[in-house]
C-alpha positions as CSV (number, residue, x, y, z in Angstrom):
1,X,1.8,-29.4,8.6
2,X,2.1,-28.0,5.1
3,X,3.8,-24.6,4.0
4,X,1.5,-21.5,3.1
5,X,0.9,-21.8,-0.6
6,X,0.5,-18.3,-2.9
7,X,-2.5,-18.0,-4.6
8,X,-2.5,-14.4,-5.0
9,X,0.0,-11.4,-5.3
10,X,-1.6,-8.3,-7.0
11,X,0.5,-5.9,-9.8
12,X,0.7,-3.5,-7.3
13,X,2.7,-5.2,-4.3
14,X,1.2,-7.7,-1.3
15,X,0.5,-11.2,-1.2
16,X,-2.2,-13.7,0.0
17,X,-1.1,-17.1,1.2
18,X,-3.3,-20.4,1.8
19,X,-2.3,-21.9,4.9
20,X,-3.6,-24.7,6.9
21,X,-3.4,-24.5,10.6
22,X,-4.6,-27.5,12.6
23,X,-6.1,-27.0,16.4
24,X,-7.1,-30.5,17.7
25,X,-8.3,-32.8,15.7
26,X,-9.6,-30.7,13.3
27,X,-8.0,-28.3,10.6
28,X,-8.5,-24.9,9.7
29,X,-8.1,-23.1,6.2
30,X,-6.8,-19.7,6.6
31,X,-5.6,-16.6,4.6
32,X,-2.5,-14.6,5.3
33,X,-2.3,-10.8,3.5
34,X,0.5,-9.5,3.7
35,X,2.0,-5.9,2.5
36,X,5.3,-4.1,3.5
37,X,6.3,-7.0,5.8
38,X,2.6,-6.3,7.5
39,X,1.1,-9.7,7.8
40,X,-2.4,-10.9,8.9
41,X,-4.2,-13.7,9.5
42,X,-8.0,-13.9,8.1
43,X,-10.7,-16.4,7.4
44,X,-11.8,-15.9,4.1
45,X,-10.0,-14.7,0.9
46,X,-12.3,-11.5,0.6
47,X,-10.9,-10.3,4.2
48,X,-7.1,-10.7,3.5
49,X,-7.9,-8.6,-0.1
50,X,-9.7,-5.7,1.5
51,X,-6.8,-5.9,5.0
52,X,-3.9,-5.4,1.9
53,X,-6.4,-2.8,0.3
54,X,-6.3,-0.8,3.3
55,X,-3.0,-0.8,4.1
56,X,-2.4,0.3,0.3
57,X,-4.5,2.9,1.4
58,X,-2.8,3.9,4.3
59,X,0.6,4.2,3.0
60,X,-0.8,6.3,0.6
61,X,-1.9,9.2,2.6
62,X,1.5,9.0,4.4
63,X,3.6,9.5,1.9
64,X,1.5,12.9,0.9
């Protein structure tokens, strides 16, 4: 089992991990976003982008 590899951390704080997971005898490609020690797993790139948007988003309106 490899280790999850970066493949994108925006300006503005979070990252997004590649990470292979395997179940069987297959293996599975997934993406971890991660922001403020808030980490989830998702299936596609597009998901983890928009889970980190959000939460951007939601520490946002805390803080006002």
């Amino acid at each position: 089992m490899t280790l999850p590899e970066l493949i994108y951390a925006p300006t503005d704080g979070g990252t997004i991990h590649r990470y292979e997971i395997s179940g069987g005898k297959r293996k599975f490609l997934r993406f971890i976003g991660c922001y403020l020690g808030q980490c989830n797993f998702h299936k596609n790139i597009d998901d983890a982008i928009d889970y980190i948007k959000n939460l951007k988003a939601s520490q946002k309106i805390q803080k006002t």
